[in-house]
C-alpha positions as CSV (number, residue, x, y, z in Angstrom):
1,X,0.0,0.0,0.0
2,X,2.7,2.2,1.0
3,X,4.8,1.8,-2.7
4,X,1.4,2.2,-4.4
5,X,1.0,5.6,-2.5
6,X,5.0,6.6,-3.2
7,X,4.4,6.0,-7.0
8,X,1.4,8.2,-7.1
9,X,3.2,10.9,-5.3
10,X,6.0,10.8,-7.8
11,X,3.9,10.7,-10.9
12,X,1.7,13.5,-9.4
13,X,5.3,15.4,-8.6
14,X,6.8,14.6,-12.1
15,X,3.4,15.8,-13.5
16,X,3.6,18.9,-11.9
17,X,7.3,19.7,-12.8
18,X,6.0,19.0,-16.0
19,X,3.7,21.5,-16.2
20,X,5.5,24.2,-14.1
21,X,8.3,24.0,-16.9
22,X,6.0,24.2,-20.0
23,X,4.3,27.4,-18.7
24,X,7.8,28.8,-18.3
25,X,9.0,30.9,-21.4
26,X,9.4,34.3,-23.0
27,X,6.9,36.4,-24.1
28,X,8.1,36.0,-27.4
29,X,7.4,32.2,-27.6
30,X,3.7,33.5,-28.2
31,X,3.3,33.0,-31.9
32,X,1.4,29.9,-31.3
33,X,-1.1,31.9,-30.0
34,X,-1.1,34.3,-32.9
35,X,-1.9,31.4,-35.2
36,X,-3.3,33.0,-38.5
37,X,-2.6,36.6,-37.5
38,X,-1.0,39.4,-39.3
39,X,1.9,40.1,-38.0
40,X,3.0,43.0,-40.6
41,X,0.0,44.4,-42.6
42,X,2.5,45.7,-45.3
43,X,6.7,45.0,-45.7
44,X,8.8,44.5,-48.1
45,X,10.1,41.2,-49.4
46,X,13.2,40.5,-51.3
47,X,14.9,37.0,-52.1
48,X,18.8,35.6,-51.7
49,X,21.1,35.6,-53.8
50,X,22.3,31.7,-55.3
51,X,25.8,32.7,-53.4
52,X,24.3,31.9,-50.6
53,X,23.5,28.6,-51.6
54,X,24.6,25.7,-49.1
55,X,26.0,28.1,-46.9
56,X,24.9,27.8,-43.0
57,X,22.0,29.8,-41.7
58,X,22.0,31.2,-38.0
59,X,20.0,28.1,-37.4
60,X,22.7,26.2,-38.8
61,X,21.0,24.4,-41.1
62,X,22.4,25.0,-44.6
63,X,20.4,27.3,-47.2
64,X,19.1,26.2,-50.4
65,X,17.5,28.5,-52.7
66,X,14.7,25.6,-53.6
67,X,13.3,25.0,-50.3
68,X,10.4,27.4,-48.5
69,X,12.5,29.4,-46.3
70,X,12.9,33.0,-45.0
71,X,15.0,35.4,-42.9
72,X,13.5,38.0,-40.9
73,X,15.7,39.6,-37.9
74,X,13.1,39.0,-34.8
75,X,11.1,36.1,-35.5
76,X,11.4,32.4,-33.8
77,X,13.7,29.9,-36.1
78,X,10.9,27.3,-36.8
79,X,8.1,30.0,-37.3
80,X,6.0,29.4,-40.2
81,X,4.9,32.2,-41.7
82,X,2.2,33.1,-44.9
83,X,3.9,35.7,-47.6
84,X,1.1,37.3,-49.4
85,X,2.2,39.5,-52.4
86,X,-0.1,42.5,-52.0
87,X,-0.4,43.3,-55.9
88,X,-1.8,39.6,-57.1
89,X,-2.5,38.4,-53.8
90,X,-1.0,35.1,-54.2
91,X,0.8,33.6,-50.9
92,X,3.7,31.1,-49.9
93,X,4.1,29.3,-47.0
94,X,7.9,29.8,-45.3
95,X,9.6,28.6,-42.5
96,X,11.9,31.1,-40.8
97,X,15.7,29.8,-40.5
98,X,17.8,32.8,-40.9
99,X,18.6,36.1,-39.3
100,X,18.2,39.3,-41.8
101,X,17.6,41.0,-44.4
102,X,20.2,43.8,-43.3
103,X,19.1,45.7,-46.1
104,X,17.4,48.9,-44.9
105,X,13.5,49.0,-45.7
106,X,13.5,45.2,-45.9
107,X,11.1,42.8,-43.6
108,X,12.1,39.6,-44.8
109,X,14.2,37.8,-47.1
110,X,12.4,34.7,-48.8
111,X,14.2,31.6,-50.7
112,X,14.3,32.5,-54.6
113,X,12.0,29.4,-54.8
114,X,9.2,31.2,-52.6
115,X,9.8,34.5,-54.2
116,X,9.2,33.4,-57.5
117,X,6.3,31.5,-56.8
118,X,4.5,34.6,-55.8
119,X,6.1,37.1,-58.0
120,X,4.9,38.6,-61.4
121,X,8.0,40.3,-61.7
122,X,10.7,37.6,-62.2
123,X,13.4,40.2,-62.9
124,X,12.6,42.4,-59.9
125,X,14.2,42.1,-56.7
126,X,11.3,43.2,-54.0
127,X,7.5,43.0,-53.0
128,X,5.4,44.3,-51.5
129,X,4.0,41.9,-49.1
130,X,1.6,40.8,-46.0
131,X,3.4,38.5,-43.4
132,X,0.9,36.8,-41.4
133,X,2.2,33.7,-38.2
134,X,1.1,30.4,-38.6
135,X,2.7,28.9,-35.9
């Protein structure tokens, strides 16, 4: 009887920690509650150059140019985001992995893949954009 009481007393503990450590975090570990919200109503978007190809990230995972992956200089690595380009409204779904862009004016810096797929402009550098979290 005693053991049977000992073991619920640990779970119960072990739950407890549990729980105690999940609620723990920074306020800016709060895009999972902004699922589906705009983050920036207007921005601009620009893409990487193919130099940057297979070079590390500040995640430190490498870049390609052909996956769906972005820079932006505050968000969460990990954070998916929804690019919507504001003149044809079409949208991409990225997943941030990078710091940047450094370039002044600039919200974020998408993969040539994802820029392409929602530009007209295949020649032009930037868009105009809507970044809205997913998770």
């Amino acid at each position: 009887m005693v053991s049977t009481t000992k073991k619920n007393i640990a779970a119960l503990l072990l739950l407890s920690v549990t729980l105690l450590m999940s609620s723990c975090g920074s306020t800016r570990s709060k895009t999972t509650s902004l699922k589906g919200t705009t983050y920036k109503s207007k921005g601009v978007a620009s893409y990487y150059h193919d130099k940057f190809n297979g070079k590390k990230t500040a995640s430190g995972q490498r870049f390609s140019n052909n996956e769906y992956t972005a820079a932006h200089k505050e968000l969460q690595f990990g954070t998916k985001v929804r690019v919507t380009n504001l003149e044809n409204g079409k949208s991409v779904i990225v997943t941030i992995n990078d710091r940047g862009p450094f370039s002044r004016g600039r919200e974020i810096d998408l993969s040539k893949k994802a820029f392409m797929e929602i530009s007209d402009k295949k020649t032009h550098g930037e868009l105009s954009v809507k970044i809205e979290l997913l998770k």
